[in-house]
CHARMM-style PDB file with segment names, atoms N, HN, CA, C and O in Angstrom:
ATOM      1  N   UNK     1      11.194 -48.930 108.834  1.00  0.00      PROA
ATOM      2  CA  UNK     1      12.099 -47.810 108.792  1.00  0.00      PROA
ATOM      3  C   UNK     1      11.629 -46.860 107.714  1.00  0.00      PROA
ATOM      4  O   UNK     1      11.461 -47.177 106.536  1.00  0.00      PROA
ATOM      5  N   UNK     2      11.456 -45.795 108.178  1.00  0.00      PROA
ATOM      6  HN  UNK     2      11.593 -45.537 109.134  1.00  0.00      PROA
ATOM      7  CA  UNK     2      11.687 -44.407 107.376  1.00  0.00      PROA
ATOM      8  C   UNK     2      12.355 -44.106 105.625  1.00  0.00      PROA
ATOM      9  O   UNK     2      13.003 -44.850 104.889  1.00  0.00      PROA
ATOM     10  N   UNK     3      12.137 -43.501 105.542  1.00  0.00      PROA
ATOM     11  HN  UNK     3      11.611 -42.897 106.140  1.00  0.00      PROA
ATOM     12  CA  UNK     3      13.405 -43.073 104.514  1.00  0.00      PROA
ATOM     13  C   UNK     3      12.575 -43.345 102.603  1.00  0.00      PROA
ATOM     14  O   UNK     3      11.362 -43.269 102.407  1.00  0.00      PROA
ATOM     15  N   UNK     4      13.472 -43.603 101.646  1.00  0.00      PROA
ATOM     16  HN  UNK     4      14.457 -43.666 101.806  1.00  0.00      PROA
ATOM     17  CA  UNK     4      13.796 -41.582 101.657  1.00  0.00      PROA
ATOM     18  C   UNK     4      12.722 -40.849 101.627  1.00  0.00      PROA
ATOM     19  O   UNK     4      11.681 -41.489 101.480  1.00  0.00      PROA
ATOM     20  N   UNK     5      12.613 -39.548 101.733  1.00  0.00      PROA
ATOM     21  HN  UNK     5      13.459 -39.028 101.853  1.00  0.00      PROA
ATOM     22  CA  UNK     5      11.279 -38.414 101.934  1.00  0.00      PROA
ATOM     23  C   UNK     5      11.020 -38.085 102.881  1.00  0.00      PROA
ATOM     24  O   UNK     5      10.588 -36.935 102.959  1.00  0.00      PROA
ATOM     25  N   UNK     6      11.119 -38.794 103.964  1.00  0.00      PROA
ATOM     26  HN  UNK     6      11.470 -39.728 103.901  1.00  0.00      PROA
ATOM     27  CA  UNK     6      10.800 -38.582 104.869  1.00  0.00      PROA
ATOM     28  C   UNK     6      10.482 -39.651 105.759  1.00  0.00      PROA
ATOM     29  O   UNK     6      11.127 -40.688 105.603  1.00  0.00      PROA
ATOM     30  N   UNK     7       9.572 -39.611 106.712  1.00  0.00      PROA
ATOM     31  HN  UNK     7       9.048 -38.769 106.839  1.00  0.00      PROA
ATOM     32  CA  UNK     7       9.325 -40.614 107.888  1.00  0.00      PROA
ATOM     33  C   UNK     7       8.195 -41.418 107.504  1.00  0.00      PROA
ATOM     34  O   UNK     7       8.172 -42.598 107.853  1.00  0.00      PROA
ATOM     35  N   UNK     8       7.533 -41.071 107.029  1.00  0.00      PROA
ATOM     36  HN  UNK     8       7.551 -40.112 106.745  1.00  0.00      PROA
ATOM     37  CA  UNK     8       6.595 -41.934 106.318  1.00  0.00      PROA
ATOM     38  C   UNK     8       4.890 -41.378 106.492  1.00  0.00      PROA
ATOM     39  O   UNK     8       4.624 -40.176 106.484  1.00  0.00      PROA
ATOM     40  N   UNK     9       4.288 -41.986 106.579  1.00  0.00      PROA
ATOM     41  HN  UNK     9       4.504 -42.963 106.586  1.00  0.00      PROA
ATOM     42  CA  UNK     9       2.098 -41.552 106.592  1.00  0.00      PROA
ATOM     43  C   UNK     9       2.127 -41.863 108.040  1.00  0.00      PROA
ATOM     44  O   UNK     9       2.204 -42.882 108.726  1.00  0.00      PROA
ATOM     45  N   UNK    10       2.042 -40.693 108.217  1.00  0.00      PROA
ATOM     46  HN  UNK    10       1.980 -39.865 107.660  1.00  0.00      PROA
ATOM     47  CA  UNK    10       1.107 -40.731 109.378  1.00  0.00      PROA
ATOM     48  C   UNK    10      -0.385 -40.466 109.809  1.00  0.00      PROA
ATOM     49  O   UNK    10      -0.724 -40.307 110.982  1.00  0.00      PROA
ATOM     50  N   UNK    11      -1.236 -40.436 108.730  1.00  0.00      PROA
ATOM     51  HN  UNK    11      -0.961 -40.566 107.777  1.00  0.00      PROA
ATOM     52  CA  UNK    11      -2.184 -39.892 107.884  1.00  0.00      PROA
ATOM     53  C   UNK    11      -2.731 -39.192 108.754  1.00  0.00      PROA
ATOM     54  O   UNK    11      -3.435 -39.406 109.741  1.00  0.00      PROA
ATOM     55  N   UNK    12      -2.051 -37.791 107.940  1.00  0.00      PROA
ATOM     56  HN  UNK    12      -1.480 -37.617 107.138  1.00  0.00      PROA
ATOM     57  CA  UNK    12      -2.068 -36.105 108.343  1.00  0.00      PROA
ATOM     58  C   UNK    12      -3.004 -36.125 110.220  1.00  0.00      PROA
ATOM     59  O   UNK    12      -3.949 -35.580 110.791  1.00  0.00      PROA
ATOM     60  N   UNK    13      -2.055 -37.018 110.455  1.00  0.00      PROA
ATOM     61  HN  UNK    13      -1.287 -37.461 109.991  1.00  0.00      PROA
ATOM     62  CA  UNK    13      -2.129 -37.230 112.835  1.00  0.00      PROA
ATOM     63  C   UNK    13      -0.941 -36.062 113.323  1.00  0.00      PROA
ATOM     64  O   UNK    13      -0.235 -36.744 114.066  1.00  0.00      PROA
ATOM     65  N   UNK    14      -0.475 -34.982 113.310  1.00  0.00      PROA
ATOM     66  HN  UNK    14      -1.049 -34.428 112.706  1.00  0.00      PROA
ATOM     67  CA  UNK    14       0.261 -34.473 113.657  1.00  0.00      PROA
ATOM     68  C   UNK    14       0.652 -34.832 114.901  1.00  0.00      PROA
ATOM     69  O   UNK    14       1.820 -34.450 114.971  1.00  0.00      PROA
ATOM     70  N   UNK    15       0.319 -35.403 116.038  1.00  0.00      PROA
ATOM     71  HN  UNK    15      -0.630 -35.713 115.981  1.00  0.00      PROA
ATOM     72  CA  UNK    15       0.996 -35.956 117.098  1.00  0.00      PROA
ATOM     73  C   UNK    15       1.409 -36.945 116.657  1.00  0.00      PROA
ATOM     74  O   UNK    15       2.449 -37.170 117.276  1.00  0.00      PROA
ATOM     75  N   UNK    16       1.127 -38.218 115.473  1.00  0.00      PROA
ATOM     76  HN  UNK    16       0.282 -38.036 114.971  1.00  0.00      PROA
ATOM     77  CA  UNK    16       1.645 -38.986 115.381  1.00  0.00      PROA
ATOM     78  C   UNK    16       3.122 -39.286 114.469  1.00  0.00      PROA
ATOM     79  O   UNK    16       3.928 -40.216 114.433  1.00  0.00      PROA
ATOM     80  N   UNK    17       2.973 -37.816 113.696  1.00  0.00      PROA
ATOM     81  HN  UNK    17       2.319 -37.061 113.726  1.00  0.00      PROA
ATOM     82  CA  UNK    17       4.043 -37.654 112.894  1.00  0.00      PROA
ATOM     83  C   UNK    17       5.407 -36.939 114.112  1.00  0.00      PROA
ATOM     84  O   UNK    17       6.616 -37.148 114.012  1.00  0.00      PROA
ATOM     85  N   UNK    18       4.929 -36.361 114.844  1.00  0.00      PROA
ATOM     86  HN  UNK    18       3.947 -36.191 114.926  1.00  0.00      PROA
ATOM     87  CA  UNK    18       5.779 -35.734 115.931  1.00  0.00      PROA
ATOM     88  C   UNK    18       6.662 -36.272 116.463  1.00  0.00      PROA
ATOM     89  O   UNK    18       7.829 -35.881 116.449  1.00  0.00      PROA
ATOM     90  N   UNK    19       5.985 -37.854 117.353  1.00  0.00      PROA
ATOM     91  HN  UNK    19       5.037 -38.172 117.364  1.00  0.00      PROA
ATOM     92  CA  UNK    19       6.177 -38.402 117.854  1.00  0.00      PROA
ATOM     93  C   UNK    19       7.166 -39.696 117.056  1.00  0.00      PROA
ATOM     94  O   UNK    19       7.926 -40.230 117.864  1.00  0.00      PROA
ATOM     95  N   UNK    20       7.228 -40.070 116.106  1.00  0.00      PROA
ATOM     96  HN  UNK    20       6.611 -39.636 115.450  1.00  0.00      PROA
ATOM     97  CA  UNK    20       7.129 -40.707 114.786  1.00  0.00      PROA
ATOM     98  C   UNK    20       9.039 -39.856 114.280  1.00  0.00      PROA
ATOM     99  O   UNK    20      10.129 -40.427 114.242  1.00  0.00      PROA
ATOM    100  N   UNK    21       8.775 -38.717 114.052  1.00  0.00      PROA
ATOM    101  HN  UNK    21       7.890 -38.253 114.083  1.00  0.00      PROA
ATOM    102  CA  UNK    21      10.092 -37.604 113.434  1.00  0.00      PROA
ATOM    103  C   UNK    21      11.048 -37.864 114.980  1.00  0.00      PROA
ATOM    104  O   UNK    21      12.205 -38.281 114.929  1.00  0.00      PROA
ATOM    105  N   UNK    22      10.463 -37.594 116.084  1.00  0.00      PROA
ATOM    106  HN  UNK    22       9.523 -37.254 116.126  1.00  0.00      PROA
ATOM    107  CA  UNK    22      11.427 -37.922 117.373  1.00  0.00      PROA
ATOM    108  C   UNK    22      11.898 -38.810 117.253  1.00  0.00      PROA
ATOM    109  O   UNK    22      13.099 -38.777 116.986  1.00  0.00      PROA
ATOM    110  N   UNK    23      11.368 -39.810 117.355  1.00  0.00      PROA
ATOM    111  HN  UNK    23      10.392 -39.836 117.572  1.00  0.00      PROA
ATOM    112  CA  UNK    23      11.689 -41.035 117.184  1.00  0.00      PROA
ATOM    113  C   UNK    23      13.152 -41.486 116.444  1.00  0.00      PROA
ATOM    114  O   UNK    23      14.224 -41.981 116.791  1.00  0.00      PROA
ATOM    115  N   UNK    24      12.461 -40.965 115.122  1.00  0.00      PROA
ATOM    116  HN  UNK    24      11.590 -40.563 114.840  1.00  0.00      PROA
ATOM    117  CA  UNK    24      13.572 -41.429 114.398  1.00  0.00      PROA
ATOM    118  C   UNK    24      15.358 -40.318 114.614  1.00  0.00      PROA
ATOM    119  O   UNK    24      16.533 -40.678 114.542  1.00  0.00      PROA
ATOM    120  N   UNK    25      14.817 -39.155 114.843  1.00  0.00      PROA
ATOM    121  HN  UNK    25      13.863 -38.862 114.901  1.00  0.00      PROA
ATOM    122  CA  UNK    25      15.959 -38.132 115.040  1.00  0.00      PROA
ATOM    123  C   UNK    25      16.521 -38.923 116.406  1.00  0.00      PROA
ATOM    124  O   UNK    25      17.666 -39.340 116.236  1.00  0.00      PROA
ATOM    125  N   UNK    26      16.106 -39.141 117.379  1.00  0.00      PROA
ATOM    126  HN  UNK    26      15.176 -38.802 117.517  1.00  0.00      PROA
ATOM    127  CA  UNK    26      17.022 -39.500 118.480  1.00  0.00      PROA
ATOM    128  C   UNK    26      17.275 -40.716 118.447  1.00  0.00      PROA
ATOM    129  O   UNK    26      18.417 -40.807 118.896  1.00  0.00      PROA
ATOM    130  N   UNK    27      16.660 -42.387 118.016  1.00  0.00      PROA
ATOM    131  HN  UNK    27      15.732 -42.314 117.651  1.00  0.00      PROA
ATOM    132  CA  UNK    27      17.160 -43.468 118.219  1.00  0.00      PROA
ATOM    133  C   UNK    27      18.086 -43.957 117.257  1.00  0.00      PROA
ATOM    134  O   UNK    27      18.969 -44.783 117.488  1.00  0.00      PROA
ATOM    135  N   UNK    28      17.706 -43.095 115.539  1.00  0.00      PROA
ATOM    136  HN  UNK    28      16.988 -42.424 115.352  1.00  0.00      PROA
ATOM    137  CA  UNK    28      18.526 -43.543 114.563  1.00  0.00      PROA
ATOM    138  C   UNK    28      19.978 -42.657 114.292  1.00  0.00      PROA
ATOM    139  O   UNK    28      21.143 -42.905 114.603  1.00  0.00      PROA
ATOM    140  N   UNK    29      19.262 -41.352 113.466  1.00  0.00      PROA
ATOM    141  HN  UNK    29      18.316 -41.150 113.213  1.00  0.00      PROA
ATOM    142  CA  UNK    29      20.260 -40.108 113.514  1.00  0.00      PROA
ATOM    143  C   UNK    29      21.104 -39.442 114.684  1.00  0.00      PROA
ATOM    144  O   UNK    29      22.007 -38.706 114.286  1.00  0.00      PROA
ATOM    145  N   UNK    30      20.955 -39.585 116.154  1.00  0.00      PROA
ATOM    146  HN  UNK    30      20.222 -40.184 116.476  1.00  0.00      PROA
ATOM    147  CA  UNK    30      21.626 -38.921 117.229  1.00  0.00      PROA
ATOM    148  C   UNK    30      22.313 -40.170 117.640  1.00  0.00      PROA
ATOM    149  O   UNK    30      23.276 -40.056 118.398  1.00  0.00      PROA
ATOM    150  N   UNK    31      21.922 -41.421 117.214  1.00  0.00      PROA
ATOM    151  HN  UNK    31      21.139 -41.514 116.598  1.00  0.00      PROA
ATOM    152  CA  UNK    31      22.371 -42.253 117.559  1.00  0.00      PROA
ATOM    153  C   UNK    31      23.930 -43.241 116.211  1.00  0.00      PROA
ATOM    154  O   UNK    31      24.715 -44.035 116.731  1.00  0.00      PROA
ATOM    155  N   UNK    32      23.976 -43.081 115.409  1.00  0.00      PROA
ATOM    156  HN  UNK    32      23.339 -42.437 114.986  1.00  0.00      PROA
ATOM    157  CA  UNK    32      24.524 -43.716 114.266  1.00  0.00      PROA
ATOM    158  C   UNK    32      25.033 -42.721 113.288  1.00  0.00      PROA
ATOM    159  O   UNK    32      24.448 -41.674 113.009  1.00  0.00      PROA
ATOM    160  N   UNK    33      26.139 -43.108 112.797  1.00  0.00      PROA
ATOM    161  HN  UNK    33      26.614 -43.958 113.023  1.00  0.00      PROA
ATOM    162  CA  UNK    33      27.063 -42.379 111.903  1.00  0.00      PROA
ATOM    163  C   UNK    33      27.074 -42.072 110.643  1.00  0.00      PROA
ATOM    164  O   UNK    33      27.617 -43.053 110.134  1.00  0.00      PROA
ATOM    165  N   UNK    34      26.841 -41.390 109.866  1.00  0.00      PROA
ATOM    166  HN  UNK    34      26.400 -40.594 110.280  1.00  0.00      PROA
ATOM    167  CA  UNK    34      26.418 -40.727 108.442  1.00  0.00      PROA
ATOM    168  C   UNK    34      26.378 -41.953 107.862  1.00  0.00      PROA
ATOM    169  O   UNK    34      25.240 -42.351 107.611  1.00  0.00      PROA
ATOM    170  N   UNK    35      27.900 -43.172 107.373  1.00  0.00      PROA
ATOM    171  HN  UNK    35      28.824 -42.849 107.577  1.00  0.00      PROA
ATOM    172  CA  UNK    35      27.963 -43.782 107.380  1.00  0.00      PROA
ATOM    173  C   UNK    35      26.892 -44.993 106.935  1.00  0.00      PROA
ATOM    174  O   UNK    35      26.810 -45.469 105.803  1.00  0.00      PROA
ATOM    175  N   UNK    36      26.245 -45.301 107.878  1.00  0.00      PROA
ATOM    176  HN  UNK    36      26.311 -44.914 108.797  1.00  0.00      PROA
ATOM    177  CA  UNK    36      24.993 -45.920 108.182  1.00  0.00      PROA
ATOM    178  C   UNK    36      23.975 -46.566 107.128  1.00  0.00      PROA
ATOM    179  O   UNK    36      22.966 -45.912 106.862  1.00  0.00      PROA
ATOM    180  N   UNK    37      24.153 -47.688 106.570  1.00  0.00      PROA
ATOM    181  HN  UNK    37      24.972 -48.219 106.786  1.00  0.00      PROA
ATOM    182  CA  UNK    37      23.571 -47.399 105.771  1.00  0.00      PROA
ATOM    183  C   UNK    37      22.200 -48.316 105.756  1.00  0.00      PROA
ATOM    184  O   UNK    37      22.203 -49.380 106.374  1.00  0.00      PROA
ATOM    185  N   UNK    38      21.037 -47.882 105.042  1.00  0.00      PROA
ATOM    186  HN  UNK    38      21.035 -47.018 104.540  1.00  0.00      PROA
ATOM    187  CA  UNK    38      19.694 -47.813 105.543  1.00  0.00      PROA
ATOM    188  C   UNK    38      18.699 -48.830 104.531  1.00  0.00      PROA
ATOM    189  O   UNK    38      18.907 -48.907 103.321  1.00  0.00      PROA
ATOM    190  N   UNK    39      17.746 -49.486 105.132  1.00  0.00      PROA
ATOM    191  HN  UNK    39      17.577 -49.423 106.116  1.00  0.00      PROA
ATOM    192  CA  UNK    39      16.820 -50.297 103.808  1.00  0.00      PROA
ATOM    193  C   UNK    39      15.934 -50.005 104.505  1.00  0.00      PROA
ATOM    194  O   UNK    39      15.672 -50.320 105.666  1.00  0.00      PROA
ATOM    195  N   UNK    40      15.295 -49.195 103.576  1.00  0.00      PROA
ATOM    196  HN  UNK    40      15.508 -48.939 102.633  1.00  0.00      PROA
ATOM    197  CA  UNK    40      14.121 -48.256 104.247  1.00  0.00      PROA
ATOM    198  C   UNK    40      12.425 -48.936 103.635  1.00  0.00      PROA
ATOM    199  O   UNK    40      12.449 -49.384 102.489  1.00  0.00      PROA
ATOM    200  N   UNK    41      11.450 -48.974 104.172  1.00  0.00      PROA
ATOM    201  HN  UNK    41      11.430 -48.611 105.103  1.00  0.00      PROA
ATOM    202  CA  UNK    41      10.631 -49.874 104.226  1.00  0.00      PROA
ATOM    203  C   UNK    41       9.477 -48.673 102.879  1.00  0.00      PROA
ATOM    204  O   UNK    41       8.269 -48.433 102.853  1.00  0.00      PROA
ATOM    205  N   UNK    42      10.365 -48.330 102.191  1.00  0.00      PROA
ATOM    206  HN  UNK    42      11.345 -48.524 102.212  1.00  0.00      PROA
ATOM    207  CA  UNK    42       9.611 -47.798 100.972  1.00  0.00      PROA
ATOM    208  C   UNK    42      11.193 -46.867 100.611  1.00  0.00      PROA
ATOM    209  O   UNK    42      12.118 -46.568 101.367  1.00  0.00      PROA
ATOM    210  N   UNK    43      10.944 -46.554  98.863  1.00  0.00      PROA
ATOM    211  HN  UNK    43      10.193 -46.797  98.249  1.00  0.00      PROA
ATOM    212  CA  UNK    43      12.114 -46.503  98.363  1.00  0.00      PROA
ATOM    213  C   UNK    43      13.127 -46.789  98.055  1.00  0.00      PROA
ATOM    214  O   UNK    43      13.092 -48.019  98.024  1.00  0.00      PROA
ATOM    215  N   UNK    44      14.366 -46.378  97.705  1.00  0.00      PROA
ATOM    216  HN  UNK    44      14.395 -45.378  97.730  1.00  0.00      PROA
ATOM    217  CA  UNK    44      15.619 -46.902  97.567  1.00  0.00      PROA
ATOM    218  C   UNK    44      16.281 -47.346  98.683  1.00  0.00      PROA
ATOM    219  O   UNK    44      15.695 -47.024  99.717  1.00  0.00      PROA
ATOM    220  N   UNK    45      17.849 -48.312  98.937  1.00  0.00      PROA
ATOM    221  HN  UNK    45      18.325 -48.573  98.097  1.00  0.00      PROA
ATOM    222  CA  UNK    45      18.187 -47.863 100.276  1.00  0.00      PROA
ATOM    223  C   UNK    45      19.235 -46.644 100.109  1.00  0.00      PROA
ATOM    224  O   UNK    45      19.726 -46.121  99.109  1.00  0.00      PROA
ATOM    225  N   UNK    46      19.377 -46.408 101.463  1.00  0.00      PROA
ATOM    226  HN  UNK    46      18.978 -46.833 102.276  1.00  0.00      PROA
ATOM    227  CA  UNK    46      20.296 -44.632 100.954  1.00  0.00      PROA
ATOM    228  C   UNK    46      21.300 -44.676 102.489  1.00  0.00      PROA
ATOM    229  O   UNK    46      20.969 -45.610 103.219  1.00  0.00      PROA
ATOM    230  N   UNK    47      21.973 -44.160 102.809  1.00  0.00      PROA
ATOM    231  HN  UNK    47      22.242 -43.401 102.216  1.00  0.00      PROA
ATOM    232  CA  UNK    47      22.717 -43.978 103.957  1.00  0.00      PROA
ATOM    233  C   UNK    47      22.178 -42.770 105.119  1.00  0.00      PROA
ATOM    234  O   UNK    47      21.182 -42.158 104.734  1.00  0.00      PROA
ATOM    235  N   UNK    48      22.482 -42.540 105.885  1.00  0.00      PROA
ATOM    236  HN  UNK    48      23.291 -43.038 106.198  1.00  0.00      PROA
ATOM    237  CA  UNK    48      21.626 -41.298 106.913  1.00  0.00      PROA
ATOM    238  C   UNK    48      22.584 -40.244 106.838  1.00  0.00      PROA
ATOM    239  O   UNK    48      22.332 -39.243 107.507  1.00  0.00      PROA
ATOM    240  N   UNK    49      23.865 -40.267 106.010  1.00  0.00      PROA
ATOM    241  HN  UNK    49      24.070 -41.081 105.466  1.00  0.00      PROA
ATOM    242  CA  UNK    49      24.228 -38.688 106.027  1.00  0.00      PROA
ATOM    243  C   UNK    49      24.119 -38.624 104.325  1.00  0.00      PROA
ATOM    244  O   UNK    49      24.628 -37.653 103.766  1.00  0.00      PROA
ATOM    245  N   UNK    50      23.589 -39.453 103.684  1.00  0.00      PROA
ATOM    246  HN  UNK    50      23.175 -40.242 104.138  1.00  0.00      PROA
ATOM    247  CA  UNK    50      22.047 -38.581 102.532  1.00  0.00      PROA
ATOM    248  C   UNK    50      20.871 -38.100 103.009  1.00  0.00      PROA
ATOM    249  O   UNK    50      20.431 -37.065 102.508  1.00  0.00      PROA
ATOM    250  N   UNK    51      20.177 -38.735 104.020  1.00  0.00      PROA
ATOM    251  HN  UNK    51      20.534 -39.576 104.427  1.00  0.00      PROA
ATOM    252  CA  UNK    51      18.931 -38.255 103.956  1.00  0.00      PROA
ATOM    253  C   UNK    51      19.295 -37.003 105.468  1.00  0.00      PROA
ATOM    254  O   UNK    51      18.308 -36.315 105.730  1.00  0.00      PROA
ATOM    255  N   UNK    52      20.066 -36.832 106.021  1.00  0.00      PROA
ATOM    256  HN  UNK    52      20.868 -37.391 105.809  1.00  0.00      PROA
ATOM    257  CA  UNK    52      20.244 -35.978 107.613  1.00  0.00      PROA
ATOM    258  C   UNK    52      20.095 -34.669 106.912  1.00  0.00      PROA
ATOM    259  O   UNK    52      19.622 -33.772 107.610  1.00  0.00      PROA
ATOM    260  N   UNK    53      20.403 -34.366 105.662  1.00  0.00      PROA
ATOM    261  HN  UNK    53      20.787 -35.095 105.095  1.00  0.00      PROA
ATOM    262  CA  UNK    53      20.262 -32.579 105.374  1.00  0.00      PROA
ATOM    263  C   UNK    53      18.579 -32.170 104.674  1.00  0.00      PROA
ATOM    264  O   UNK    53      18.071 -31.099 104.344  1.00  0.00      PROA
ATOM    265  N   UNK    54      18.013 -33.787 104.658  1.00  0.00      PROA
ATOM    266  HN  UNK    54      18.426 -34.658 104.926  1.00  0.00      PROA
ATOM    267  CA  UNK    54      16.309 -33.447 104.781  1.00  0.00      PROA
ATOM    268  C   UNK    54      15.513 -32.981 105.952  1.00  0.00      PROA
ATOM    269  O   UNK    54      14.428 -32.403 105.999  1.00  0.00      PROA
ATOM    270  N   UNK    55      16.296 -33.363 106.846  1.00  0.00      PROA
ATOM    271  HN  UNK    55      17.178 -33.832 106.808  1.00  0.00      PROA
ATOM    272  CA  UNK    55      15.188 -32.843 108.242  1.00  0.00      PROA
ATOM    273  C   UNK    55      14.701 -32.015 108.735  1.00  0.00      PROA
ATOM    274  O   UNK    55      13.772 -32.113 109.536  1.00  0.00      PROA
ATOM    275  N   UNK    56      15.348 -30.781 108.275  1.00  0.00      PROA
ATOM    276  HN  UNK    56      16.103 -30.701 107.624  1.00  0.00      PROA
ATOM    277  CA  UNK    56      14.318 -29.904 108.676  1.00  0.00      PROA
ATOM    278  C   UNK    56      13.303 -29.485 107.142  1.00  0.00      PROA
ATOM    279  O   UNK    56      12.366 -28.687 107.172  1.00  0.00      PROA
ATOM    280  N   UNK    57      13.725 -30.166 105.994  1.00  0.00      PROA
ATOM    281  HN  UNK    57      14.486 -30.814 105.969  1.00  0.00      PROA
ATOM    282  CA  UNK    57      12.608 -29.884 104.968  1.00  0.00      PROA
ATOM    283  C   UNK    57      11.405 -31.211 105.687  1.00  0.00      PROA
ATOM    284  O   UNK    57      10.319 -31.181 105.109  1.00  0.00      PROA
ATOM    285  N   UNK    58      11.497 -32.180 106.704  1.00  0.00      PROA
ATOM    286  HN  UNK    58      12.380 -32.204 107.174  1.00  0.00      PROA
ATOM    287  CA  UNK    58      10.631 -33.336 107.274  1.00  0.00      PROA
ATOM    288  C   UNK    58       9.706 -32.541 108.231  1.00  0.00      PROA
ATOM    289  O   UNK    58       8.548 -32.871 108.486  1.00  0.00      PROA
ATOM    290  N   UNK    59      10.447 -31.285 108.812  1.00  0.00      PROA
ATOM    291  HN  UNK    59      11.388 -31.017 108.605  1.00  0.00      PROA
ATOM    292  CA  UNK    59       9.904 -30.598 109.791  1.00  0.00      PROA
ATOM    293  C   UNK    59       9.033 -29.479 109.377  1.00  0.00      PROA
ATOM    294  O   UNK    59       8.042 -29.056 109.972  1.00  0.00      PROA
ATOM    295  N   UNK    60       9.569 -29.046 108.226  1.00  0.00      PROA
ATOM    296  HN  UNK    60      10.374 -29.390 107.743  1.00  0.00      PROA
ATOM    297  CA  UNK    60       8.518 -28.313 107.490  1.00  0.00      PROA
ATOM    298  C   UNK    60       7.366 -28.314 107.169  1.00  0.00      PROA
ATOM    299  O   UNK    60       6.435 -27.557 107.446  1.00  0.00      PROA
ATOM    300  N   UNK    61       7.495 -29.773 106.173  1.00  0.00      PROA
ATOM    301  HN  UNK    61       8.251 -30.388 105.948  1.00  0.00      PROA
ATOM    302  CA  UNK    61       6.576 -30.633 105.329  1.00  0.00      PROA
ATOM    303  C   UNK    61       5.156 -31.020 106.701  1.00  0.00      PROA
ATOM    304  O   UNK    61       3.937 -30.846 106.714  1.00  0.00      PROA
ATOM    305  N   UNK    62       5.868 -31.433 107.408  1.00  0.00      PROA
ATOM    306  HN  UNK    62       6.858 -31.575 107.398  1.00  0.00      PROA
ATOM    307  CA  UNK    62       5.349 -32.017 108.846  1.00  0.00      PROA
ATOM    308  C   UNK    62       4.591 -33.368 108.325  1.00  0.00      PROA
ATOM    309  O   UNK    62       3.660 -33.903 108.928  1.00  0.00      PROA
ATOM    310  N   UNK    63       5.105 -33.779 107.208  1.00  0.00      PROA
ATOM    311  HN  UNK    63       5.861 -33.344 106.719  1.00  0.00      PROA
ATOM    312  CA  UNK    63       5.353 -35.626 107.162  1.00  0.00      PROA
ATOM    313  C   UNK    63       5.885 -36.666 106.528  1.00  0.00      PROA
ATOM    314  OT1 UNK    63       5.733 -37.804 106.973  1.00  0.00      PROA
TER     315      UNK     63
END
């Protein structure tokens, strides 16, 4: 799992970060409630309505 910063190395694969950011926006975030809370496979753990007002700085960054 993801989190915090972002989605994680996709080492700079832009289809793989794409595919990777989908991923997580539709099976975790479109799917589960702010609520939610997360042990993310690097970093702290944090909940997904902390990290949901990063995503479009994830989309920016593009990783």
């Amino acid at each position: 799992m993801p989190f915090p910063g972002g989605v994680g190395n996709t080492h700079d694969d832009p289809k793989a970060f794409a595919s990777l950011l989908h991923d997580v926006e539709t099976k975790i975030f479109d799917a589960l409630p702010d609520e939610t809370w997360v042990y993310p496979g690097h970093g702290n753990d944090t909940s997904l309505g902390a990290e949901r007002p990063h995503l479009p700085e994830w989309h920016a960054r593009g990783w």
